[in-house]
C-alpha positions, 0 to 999 in steps of 0.5 A: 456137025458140032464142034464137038462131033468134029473134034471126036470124029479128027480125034479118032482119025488120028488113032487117040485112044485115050482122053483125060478130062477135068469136067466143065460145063464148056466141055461137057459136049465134049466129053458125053461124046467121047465117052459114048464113043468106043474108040476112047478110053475116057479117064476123069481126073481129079486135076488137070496134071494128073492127066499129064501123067496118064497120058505120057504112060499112054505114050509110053505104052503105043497110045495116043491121048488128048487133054480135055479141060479149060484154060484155068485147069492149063495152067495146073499143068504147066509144070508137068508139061515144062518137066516132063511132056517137053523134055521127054518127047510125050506128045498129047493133043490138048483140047481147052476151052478159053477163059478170061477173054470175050464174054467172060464174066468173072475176072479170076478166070482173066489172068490165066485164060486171056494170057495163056497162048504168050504163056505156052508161047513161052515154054515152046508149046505149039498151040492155036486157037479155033473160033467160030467158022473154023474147020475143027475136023481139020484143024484138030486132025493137023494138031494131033498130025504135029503133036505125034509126028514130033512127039510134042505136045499142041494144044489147041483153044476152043474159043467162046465164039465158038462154043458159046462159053460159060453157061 
């Protein structure tokens, strides 16, 4: 199973009905995936903070989502997550492809990419990566049991080992 079949199979495990997405070619598997799948409700965005808000109304509503976008389209979101996810207990699993770290070829990327798990560190988001030979069923499955069980959002970094990266 692809790593990507595996995090649309632990997704709707988990009853994640709704997925906001930012489209990149790291994740296009991803996304062609969820959205051939009935379970979802896949929403494109034009940028990544609007997905915040999609996926706290979501909440609100008896829903569960998931954020899927690369760690640059992360960093737009950081003030809607410090203002708004965090403080009002709108929990979403964050599914983001890692940039700025091995393989990465263009160094605008690096800043926000390489340095963004201390960044969420920082502001209390839980988050983990996952590289090559990790279960992603399991590991998505107990990201989306943390994520909704505490009503705070887990991000989760799908690294290049485990992708392939950039095309």
């Amino acid at each position: 199973m692809t790593w990507h079949e595996g995090t649309t199979e632990a997704l709707g495990d988990r009853d994640v009905e709704v997925v906001a997405y930012l489209p990149d070619s790291v994740v296009a598997p991803l996304v062609a995936t969820v959205e051939e799948d009935d379970r979802f409700e896949a929403i494109p965005v034009a940028r990544e903070e609007e997905a915040i808000g999609i996926l706290s109304g979501a909440w609100l509503g008896g829903k569960r989502g998931a954020l899927v976008c690369q760690t640059s389209g992360l960093s737009n979101t950081l003030n809607a997550v410090g203002s708004l996810s965090k403080p009002w207990g709108l929990p979403f699993v964050g599914i983001v492809s890692r940039r700025g770290d091995l393989g990465e070829h263009n160094l605008a990327q690096v800043s926000g990419g390489y340095g963004m798990p201390r960044v969420l560190d920082e502001m209390g988001v839980r988050n983990s990566s996952m590289a090559a030979g990790t279960d992603v069923g399991q590991v998505v499955r107990l990201a989306a049991d943390t994520a909704f069980s505490t009503e705070d959002p887990y991000v989760l970094m799908v690294e290049t080992t485990l992708t392939g990266g950039k095309p």
